[in-house]
Residue frames relative to the residue before (quaternion, step in Angstrom):
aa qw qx qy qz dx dy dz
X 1.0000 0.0000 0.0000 0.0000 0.00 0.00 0.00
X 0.3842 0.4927 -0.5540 0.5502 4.04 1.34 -1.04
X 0.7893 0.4761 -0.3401 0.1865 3.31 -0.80 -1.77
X 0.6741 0.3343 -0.3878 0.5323 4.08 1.02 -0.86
X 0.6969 0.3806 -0.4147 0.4444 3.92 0.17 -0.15
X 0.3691 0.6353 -0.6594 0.1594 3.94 1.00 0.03
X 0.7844 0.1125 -0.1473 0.5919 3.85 -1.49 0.67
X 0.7211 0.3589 -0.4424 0.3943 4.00 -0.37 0.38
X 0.2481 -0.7861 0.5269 0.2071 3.47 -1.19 0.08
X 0.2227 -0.8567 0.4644 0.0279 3.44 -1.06 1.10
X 0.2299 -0.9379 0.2507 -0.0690 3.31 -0.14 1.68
X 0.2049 0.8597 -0.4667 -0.0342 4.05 0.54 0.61
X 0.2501 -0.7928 0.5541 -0.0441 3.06 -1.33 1.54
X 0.2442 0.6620 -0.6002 0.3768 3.88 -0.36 0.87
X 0.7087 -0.4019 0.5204 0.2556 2.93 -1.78 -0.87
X 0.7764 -0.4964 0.1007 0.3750 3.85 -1.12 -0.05
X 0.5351 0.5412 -0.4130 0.5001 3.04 1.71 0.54
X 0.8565 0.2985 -0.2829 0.3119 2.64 0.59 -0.28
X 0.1303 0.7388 -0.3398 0.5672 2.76 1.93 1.13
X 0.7175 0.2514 -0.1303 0.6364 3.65 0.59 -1.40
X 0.4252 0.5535 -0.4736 0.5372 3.61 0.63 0.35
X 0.8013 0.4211 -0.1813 0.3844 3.40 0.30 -1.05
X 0.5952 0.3807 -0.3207 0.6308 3.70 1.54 -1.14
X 0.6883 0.3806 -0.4961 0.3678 3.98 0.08 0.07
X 0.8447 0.2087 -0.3813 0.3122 3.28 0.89 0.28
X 0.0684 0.7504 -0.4374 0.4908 2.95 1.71 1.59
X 0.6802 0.5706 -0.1213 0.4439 3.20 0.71 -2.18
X 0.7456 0.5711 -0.0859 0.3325 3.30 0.96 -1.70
X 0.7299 0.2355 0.0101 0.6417 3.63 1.69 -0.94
X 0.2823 0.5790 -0.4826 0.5934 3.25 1.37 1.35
X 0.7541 0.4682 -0.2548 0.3836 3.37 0.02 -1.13
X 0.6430 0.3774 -0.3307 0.5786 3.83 1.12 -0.67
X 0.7287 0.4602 -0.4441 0.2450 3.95 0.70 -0.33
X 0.5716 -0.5618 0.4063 0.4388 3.56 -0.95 0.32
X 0.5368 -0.7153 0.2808 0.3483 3.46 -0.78 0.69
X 0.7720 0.2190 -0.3615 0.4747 3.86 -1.14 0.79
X 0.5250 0.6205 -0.4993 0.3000 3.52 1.29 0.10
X 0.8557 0.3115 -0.3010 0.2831 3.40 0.74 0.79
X 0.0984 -0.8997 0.3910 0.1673 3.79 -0.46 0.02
X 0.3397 -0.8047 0.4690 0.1303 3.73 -1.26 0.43
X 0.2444 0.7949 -0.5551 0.0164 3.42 -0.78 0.50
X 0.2134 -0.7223 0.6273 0.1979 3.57 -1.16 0.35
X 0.1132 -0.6203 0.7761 0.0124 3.28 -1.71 1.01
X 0.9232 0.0348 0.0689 0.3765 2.99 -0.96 1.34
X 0.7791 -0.2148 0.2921 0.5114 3.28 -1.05 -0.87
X 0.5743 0.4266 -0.2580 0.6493 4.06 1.39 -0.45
X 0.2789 -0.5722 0.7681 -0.0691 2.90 -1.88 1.48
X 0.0293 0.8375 -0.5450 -0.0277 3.57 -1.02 0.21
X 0.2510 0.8057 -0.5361 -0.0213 3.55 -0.55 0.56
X 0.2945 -0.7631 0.5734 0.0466 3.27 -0.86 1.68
X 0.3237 -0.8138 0.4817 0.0312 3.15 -1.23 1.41
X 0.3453 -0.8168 0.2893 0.3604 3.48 1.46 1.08
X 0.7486 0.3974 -0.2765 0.4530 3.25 0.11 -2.07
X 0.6392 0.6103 -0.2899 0.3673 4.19 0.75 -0.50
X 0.0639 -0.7836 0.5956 0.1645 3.28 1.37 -1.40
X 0.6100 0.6110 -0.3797 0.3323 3.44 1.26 1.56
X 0.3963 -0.7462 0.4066 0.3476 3.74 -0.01 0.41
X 0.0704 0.6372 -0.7482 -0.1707 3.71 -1.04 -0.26
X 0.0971 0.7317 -0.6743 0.0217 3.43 -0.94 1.07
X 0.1521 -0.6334 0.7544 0.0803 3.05 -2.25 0.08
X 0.0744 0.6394 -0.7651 0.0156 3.12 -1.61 1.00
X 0.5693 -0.6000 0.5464 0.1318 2.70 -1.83 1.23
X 0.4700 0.5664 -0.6625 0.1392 3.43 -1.04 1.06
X 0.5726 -0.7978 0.1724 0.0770 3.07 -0.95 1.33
X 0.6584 0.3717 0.1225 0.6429 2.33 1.39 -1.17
X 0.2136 -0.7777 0.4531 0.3798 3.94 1.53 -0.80
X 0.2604 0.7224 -0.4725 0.4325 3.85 1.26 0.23
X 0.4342 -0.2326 0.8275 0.2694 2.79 -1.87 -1.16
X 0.4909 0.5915 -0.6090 0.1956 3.42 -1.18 0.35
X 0.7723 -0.5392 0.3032 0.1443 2.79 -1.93 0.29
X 0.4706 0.7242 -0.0869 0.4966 2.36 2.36 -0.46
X 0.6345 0.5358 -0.2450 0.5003 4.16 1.70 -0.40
X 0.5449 0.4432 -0.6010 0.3814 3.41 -0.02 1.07
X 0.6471 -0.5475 0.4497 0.2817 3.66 -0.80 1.61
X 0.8834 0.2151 -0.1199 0.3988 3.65 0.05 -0.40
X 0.7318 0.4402 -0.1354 0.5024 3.48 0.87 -1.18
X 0.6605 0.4401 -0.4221 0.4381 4.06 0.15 -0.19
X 0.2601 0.5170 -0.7412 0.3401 3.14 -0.49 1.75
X 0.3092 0.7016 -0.5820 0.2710 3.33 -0.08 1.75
X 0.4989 -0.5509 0.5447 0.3884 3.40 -1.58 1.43
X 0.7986 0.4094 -0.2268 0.3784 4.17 0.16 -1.14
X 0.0264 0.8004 -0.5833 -0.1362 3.64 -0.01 0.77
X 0.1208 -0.6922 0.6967 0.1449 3.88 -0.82 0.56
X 0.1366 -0.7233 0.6769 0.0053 3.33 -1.30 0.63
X 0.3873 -0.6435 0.6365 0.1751 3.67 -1.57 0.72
X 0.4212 -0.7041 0.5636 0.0958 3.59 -0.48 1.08
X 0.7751 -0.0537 0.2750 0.5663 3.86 0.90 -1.10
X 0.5488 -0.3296 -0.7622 0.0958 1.36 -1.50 1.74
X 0.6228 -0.4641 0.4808 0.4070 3.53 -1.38 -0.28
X 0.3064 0.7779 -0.5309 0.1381 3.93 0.79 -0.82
X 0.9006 0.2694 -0.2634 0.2167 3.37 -0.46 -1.12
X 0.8449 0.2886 -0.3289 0.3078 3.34 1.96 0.67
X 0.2247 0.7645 -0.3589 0.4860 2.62 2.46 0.76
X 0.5486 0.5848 -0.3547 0.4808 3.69 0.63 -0.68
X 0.7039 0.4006 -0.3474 0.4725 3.36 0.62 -0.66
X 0.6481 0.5733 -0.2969 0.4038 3.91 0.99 -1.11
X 0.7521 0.3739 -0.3824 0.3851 3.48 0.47 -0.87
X 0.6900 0.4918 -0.4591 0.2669 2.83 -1.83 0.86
X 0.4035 0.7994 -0.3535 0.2705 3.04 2.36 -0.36
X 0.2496 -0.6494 0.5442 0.4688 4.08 -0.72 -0.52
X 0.7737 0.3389 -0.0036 0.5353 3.62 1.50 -1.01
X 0.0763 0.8443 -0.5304 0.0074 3.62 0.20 0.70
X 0.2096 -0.7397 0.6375 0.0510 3.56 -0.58 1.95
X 0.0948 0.6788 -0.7243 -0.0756 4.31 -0.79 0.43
X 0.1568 -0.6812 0.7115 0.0715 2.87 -1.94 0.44
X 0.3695 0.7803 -0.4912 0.1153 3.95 -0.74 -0.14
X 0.3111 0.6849 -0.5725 0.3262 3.53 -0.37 1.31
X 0.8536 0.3346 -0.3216 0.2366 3.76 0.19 -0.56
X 0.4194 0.6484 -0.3708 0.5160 3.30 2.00 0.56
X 0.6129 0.6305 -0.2526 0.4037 3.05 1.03 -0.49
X 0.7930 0.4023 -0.1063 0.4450 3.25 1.29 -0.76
X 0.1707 0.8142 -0.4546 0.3183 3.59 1.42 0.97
X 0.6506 -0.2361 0.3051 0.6542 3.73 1.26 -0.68
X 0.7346 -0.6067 0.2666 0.1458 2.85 -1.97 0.73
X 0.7440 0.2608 -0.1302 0.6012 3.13 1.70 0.20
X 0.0889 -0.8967 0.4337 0.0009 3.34 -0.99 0.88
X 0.6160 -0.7126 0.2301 0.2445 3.63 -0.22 0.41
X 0.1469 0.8953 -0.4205 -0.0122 3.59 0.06 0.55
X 0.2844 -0.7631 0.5225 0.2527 3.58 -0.73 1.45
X 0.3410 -0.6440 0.6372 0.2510 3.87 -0.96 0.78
X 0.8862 0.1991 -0.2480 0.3368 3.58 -1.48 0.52
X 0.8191 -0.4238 0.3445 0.1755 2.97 -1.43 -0.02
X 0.8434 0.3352 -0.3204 0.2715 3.60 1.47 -0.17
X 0.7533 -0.6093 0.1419 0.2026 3.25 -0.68 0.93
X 0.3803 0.5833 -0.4625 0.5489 3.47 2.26 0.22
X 0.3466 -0.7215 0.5931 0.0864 3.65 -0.65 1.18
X 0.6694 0.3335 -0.3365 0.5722 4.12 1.46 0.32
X 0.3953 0.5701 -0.5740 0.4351 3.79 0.93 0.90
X 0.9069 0.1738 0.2277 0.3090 3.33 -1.62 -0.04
X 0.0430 0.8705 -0.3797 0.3101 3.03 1.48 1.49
X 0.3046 0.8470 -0.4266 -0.0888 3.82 0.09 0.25
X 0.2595 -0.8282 0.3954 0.3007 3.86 0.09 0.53
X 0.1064 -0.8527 0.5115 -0.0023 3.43 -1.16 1.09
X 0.4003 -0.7220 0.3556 0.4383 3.99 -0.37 -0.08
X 0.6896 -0.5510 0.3034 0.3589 2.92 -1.15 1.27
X 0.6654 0.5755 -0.3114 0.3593 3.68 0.72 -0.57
X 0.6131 0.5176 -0.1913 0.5653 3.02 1.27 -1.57
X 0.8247 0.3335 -0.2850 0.3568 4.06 0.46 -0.96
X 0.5019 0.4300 -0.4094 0.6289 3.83 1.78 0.42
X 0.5137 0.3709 -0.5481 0.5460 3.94 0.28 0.51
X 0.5064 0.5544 -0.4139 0.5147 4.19 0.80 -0.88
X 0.8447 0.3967 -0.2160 0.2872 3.03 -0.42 -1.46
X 0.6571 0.4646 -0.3301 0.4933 3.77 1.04 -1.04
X 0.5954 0.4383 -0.4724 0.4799 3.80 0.97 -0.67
X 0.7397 0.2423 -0.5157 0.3581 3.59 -0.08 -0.30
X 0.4669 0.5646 -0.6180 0.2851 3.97 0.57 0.43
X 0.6600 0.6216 -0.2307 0.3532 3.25 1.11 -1.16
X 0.5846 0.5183 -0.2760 0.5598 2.99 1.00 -1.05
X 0.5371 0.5447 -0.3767 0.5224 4.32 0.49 -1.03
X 0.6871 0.4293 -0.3857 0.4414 3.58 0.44 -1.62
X 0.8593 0.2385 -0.2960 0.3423 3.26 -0.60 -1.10
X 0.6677 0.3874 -0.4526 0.4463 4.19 0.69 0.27
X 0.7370 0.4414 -0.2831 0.4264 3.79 1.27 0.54
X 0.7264 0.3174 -0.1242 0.5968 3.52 1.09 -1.23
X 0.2458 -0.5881 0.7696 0.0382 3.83 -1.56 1.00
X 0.4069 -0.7638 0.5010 0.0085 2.82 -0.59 2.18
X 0.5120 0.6358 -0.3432 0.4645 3.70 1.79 -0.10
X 0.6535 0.2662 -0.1982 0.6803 3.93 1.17 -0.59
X 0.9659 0.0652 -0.1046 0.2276 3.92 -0.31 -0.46
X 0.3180 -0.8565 0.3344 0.2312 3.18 -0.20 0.71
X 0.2167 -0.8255 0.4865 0.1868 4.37 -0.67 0.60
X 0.0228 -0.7829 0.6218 0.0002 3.69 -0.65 0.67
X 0.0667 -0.8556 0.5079 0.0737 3.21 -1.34 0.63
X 0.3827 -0.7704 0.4519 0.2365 4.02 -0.04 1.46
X 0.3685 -0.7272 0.5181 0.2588 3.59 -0.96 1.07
X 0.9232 -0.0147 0.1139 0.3668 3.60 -1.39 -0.53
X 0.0110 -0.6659 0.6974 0.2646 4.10 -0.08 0.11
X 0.3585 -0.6586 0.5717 0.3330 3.87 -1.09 0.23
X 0.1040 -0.7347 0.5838 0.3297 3.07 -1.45 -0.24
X 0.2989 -0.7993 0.4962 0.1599 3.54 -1.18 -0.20
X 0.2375 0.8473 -0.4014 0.2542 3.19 0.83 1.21
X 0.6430 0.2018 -0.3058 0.6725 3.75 1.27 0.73
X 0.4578 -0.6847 0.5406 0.1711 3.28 -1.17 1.44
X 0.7087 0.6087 -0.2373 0.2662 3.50 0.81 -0.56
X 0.3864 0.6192 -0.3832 0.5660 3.21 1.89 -0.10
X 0.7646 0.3220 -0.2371 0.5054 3.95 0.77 -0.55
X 0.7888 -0.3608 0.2668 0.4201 3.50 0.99 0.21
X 0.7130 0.5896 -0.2125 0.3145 3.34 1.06 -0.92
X 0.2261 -0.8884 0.3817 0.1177 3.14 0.18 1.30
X 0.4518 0.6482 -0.4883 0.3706 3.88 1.31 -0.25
X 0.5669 -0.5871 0.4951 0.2979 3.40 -1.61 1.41
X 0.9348 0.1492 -0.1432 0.2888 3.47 -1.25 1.17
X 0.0969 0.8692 -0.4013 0.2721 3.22 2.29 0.69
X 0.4592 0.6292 -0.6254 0.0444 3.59 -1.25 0.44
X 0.9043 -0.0437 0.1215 0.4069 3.40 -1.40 -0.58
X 0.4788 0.7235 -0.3341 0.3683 3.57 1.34 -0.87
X 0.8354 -0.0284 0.0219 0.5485 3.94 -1.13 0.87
X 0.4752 0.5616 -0.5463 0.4003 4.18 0.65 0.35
X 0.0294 -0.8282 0.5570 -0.0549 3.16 -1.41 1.49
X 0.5962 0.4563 -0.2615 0.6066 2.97 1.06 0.81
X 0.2897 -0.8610 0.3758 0.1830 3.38 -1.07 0.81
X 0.5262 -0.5945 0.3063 0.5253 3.87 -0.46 0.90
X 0.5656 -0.7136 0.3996 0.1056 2.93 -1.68 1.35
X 0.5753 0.6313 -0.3274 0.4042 3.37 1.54 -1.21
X 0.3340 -0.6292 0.6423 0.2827 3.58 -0.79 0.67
X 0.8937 0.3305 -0.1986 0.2294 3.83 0.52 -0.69
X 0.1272 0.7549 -0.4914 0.4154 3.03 2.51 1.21
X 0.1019 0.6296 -0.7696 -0.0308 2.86 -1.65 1.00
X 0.5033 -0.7289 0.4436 0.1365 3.62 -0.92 0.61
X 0.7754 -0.3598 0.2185 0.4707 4.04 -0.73 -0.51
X 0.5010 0.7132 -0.3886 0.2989 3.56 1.70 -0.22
X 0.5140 -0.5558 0.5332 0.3776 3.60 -0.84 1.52
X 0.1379 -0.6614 0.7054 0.2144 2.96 -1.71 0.62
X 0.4625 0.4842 -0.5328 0.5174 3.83 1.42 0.02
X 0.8153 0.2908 -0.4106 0.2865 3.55 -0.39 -0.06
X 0.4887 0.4029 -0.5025 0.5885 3.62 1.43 0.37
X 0.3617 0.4395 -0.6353 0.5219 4.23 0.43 0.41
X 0.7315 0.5873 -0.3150 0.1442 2.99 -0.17 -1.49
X 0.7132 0.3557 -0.0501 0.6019 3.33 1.40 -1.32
X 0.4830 0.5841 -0.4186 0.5003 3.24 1.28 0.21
X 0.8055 0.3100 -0.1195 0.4907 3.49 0.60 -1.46
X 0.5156 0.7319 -0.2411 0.3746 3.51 1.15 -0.05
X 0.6833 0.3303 0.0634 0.6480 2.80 0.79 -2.12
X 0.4859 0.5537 -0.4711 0.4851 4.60 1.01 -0.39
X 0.8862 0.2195 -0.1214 0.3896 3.53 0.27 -1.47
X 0.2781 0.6278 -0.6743 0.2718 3.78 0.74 1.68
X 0.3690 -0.7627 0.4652 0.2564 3.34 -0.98 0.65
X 0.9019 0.2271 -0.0780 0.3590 2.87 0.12 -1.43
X 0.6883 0.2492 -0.2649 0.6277 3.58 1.44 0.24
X 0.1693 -0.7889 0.5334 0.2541 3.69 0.07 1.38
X 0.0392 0.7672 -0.5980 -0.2285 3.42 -1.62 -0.22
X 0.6356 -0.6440 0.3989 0.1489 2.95 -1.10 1.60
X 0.3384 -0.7549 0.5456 0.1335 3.77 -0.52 1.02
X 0.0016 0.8099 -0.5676 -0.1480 3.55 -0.21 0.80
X 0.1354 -0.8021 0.5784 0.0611 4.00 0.31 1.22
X 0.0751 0.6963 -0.7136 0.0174 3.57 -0.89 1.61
X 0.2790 0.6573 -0.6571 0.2416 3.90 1.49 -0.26
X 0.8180 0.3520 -0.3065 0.3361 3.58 -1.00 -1.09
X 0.7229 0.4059 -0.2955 0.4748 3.69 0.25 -0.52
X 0.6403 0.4290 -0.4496 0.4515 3.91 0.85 -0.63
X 0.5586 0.6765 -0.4507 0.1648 3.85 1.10 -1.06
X 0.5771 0.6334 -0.2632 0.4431 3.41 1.27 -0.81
X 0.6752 0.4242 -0.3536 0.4891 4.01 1.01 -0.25
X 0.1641 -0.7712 0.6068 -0.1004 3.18 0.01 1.31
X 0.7180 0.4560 -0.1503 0.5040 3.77 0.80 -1.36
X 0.7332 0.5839 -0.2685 0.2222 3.40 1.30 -0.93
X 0.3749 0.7986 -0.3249 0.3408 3.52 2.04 0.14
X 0.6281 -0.5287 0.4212 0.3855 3.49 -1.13 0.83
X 0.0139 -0.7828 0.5786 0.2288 3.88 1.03 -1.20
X 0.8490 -0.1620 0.0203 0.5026 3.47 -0.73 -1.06
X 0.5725 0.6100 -0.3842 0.3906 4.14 0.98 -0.39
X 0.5757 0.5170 -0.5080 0.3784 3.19 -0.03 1.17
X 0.7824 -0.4204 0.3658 0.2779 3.14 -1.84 0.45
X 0.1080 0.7857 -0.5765 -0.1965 3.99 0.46 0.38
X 0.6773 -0.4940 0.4461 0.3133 3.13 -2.03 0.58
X 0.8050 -0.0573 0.0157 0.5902 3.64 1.46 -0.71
X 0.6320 -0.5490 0.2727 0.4740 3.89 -0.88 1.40
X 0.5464 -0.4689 0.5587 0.4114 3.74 -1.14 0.63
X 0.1220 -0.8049 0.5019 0.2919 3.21 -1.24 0.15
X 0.8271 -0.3686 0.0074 0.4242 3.60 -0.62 0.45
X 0.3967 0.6734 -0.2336 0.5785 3.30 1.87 -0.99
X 0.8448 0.4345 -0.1509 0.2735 3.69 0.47 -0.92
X 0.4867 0.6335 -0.1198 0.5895 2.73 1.93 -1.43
X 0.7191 0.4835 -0.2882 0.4074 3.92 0.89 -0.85
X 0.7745 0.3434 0.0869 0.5241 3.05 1.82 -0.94
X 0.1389 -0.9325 0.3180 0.1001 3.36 1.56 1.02
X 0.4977 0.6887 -0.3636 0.3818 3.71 1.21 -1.05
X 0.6099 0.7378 -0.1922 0.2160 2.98 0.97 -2.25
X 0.8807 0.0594 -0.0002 0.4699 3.57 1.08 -0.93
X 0.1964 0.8860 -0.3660 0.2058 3.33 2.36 0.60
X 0.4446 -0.7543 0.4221 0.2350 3.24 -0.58 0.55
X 0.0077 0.8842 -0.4640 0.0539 4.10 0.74 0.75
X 0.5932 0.4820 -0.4489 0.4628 3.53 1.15 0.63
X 0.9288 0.1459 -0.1190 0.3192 3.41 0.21 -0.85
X 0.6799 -0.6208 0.2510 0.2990 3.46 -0.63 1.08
X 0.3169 -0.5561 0.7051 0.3054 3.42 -1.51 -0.33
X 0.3302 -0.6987 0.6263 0.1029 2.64 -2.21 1.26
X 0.4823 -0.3707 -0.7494 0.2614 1.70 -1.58 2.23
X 0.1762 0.7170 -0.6642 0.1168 2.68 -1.62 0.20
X 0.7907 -0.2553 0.1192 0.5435 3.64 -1.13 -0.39
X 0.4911 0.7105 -0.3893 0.3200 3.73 0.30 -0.05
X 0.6624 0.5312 -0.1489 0.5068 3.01 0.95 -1.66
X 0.6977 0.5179 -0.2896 0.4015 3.48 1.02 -0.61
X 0.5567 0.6207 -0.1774 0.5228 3.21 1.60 -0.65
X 0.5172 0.6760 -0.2434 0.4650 3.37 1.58 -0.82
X 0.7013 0.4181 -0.2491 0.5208 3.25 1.09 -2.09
X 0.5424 0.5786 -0.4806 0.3742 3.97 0.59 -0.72
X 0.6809 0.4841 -0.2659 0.4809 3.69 0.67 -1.27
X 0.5398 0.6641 -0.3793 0.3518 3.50 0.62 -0.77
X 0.7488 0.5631 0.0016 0.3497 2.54 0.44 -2.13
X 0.7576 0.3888 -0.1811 0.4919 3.36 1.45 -1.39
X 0.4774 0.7092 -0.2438 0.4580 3.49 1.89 0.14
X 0.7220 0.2006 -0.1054 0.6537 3.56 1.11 -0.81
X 0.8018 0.1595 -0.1528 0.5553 4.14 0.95 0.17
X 0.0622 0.8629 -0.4913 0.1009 2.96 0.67 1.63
């Protein structure tokens, strides 16, 4: 994989999965480089890691949603109201072009509630011109204007564009059976057996990216589908080991579930597996 990205640069854009998507396969093409032949830094909303002996990038940038929104500063956008810019794309497309590989991700912002805000034009008070839309209806918006970016920016002859379905989550035991009050992802070591469990993941908004992202023409993008295979890692959640935004508080600490983390993975862990899917869809497209 060093060797196909020598001289080119490979960019994934989304949210914090697909963020940890990106450090597992950081983690993952470290181990073949020779040591100090590389380095890392983050500006802003851009991460960067340059693979010297390769003369290759692996970046990430952080947009959540791939909008505009209120929602794109790296640190600060824990917000109950998410507004989003429908159009144009500018202030994070600038960052994309020039990519050779363009990884996106963008699904679990979307799902805060059944509606979602969208400012209309072009000016930069974020309390003008407020119109509300459904969350379904304004992620079919939002992917057409990627599509629409692809094919007036990237030459499907030099680079190639892929896009990572649903991460699940697993925050109610009872979707698997478990009937105990306040069940989720917390102290489970073992993954769900049913092969034909699915969990709380929209299937209208994987249509959505199905039929969306099926009918680009002239710049295809590969669908990297990890929704069905991740549903089964119930056990495979960070739960309580993780950096919190603020100290549990005693109430919590008594009650560990209470503030488990059931979205995002452990490294290694299910990512890496997602990694091999991309691989795989990289050299046998």
């Amino acid at each position: 994989m060093l060797e196909m990205l020598r001289g080119k640069r490979m960019l994934f854009v989304g949210d914090s999965l697909n963020r940890a998507q990106y450090v597992s396969l950081l983690c993952l093409l470290h181990r073949a480089m020779p040591e100090g032949s590389s380095s890392f830094e983050t500006v802003d909303a851009l991460s960067i890691f340059r693979a010297k002996a390769y003369d290759a990038t692996i970046e990430f940038y952080w947009a959540p949603l791939l909008a505009e929104s209120n929602a794109d500063d790296g640190v600060e956008h824990q917000l109950n109201d998410r507004v989003i810019r429908g159009a144009p794309m500018d202030r994070h497309s600038r960052f994309w072009k020039g990519a050779d590989v363009l990884v996106f991700n963008s699904y679990l912002w979307w799902m805060t509630g059944d509606k979602i805000q969208i400012l209309r034009g072009a000016d930069n008070d974020m309390s003008k011109d407020i119109v509300e839309m459904g969350a379904e209806e304004a992620y079919r918006l939002v992917l057409h204007q990627v599509v629409r970016w692809l094919d007036g920016n990237v030459d499907p002859k030099k680079s190639r564009v892929f896009f990572v379905t649903a991460s699940p989550t697993h925050a109610s035991g009872q979707l698997w059976g478990d009937e105990a009050e306040g069940s989720n992802c917390h102290a489970q070591t073992k993954p769900i057996a049913d092969a034909s469990y699915w969990g709380s993941t929209s299937r209208a908004m994987l249509r959505v990216t199905g039929e969306v992202l099926g009918a680009s023409a002239r710049v295809p993008v590969g669908v990297v589908n990890v929704t069905q295979m991740s549903e089964y890692r119930r056990d495979a959640h960070t739960q309580v080991y993780r950096e919190q935004w603020a100290p549990p508080t005693k109430e919590q600490l008594a009650d560990p579930k209470s503030y488990a983390d059931c979205t995002h993975w452990c490294l290694p862990g299910v990512p890496d597996a997602w990694n091999e899917l991309l691989y795989w869809k990289l050299f046998f497209p």
